[in-house]
N, C-alpha and C positions, 0 to 999 in steps of 0.2 A: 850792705854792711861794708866800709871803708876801713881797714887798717892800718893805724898810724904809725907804731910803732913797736917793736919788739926787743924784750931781752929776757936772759934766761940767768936765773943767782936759785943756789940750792937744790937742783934738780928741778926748777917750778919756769914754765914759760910764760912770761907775762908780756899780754899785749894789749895796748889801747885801741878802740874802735869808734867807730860813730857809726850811728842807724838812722837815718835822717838828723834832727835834733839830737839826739840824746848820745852823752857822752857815757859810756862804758870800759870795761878791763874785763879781759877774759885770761886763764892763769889755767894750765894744763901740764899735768908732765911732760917733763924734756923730752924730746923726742917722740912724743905721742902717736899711736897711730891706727885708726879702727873705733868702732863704737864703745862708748864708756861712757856710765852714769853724769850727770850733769847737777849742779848744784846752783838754785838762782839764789843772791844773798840782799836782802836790804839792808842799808844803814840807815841809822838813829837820827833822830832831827838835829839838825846844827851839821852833821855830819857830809861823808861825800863816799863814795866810791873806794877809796885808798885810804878810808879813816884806818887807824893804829887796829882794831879790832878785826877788820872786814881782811885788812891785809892777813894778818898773823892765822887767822880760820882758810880762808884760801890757802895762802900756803900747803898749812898743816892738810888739808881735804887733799888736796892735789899730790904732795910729796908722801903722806904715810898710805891715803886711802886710794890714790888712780883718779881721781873724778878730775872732769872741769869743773872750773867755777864761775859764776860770771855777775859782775854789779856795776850799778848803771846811777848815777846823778840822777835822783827820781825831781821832778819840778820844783825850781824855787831853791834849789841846794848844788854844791859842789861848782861846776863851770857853770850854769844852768843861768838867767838871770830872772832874778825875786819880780813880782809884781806888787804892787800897792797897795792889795787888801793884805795879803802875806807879808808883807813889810811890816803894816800896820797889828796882824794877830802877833805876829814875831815878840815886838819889840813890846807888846802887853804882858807875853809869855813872860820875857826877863824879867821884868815892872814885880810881875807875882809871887816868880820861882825868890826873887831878893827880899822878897816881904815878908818869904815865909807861908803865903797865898794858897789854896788850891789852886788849880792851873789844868783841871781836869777837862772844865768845859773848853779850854781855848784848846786845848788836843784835838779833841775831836772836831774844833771847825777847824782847825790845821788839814786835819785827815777829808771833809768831808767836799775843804776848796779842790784838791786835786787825786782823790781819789780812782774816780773813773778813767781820770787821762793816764795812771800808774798804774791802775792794771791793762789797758791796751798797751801800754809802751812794754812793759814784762811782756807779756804774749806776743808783741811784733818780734822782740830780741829773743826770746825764745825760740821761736820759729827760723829767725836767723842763723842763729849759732846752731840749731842744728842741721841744719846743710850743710854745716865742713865736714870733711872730709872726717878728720880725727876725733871728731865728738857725735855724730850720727842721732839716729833716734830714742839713744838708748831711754833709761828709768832717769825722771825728775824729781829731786827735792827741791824747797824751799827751805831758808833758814833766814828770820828776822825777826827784831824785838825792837820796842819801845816804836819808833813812827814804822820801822820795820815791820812792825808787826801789825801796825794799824791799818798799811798796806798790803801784807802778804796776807790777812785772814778774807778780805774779798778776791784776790787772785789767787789764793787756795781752791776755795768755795768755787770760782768761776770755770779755772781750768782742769779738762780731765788728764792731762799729760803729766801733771804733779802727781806724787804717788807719797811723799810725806816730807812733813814737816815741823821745823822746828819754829814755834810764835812763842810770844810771851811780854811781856814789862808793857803791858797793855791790859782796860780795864773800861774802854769806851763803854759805855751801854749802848751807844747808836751800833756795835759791831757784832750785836749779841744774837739779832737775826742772821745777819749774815754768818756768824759762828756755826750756827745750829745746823750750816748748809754743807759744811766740812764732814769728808767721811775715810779720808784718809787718816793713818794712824799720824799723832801728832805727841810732839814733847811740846809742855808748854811751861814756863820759867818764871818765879815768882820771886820777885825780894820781898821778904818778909816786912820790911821798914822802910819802905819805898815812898819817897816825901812825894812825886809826882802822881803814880795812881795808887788811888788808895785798896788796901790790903782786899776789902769786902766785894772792891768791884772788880778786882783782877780773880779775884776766885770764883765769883758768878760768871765772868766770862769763860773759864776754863770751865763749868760746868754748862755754858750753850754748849760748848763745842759738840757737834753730833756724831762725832765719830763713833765707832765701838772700841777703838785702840786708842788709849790717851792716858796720858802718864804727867802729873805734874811733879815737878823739882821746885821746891820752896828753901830759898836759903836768907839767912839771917842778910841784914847791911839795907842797903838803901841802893835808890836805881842803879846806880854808876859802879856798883861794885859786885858784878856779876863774877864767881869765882870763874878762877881760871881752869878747872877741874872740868868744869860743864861743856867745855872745846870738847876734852875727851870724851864725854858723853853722848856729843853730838853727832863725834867721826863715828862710834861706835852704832848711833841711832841709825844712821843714813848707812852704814854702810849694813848692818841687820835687812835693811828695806829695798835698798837701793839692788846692792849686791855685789 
């Protein structure tokens, strides 16, 4: 792990990294130092690392709750550069989402092109970031929705170092075995009026999930309008679990 750069606004240290390929931001209270819960975060498709959402939830995690946080350009997205079948499902995406279209099936070959290579790259940086010094071995969350989540529900499932998590704005049925493999407690996040996965399959997925501990939050709006409210739910979730 390579670090690029570092600065410190609001009590939060943020710094860029690289781990071979893969461009990340790790974001820890100022002055940190000793072991303290960790928090891995995905962004949403289109999306990157420093998207408006990913920042503002680090922060808030890092400044009120102590944790790191850490998120990564997962393939295809952010610095990362696109390949030509991903070019090609992309640009069908937009074609659909502007027609009005379902756009359920191109998700999931979204998720199913680089799947595998996103949960290895999570579990390389995982393991990375815990060797410093200030973030140690301690308790792992995940927190991601929509491609987030399409990637955080097989690197839930995969890894035993996670201990809970927040999924949601997700409704694949290809991720419903794999759901049922999750046994950590999990919040999972549902827009009720959600133009991209539809209501019946994001609730079927919340019902694979195999955990014994699962709690769904279903609110009115449509994908993009996830209330602002469910941050503080969140900090509240992980920090219950984490500690």
């Amino acid at each position: 792990m390579r670090f690029i750069s570092k600065t410190s606004l609001g009590g939060v240290t943020e710094q860029f990294f690289t781990l071979d390929e893969i461009p990340g931001v790790l974001w820890t209270p100022e002055d940190a130092h000793g072991t303290r819960p960790l928090i891995l975060m995905g962004h949403g498709g289109g999306q990157h690392k420093k998207a408006p959402g990913i920042l503002a939830r680090a922060h808030r995690f890092a400044a009120e709750g102590g944790f790191a946080v850490a998120a990564i350009d997962v393939p295809n997205h952010g610095e990362r550069p696109t390949d030509e079948k991903f070019d090609r499902i992309a640009t069908e995406y937009r074609a659909r989402m502007a027609a009005g279209e379902d756009t359920a099936a191109l998700d999931t070959a979204m998720y199913t092109l680089v799947a595998e290579q996103t949960v290895a790259e999570w579990q390389a940086v995982l393991t990375a970031v815990q060797q410093l010094d200030h973030i140690g071995g301690g308790p792992v969350g995940y927190w991601g929705v929509s491609l987030g989540g399409a990637f955080g529900i097989p690197f839930v499932a995969a890894e035993p170092r996670v201990r809970a998590a927040v999924l949601g704005l997700q409704g694949s049925p290809a991720l419903a075995g794999t759901a049922a493999q999750i046994t950590v407690p999990v919040q999972f996040l549902v827009q009720w009026d959600d133009e991209r996965m539809p209501r019946a399959q994001s609730l079927a997925l919340f019902d694979a999930v195999g955990s014994a501990e699962k709690t769904l939050h279903a609110n009115p709006g449509k994908h993009g309008d996830l209330p602002r409210f469910e941050m503080d739910d969140s900090l509240r979730f992980f920090a219950r679990h984490l500690g």
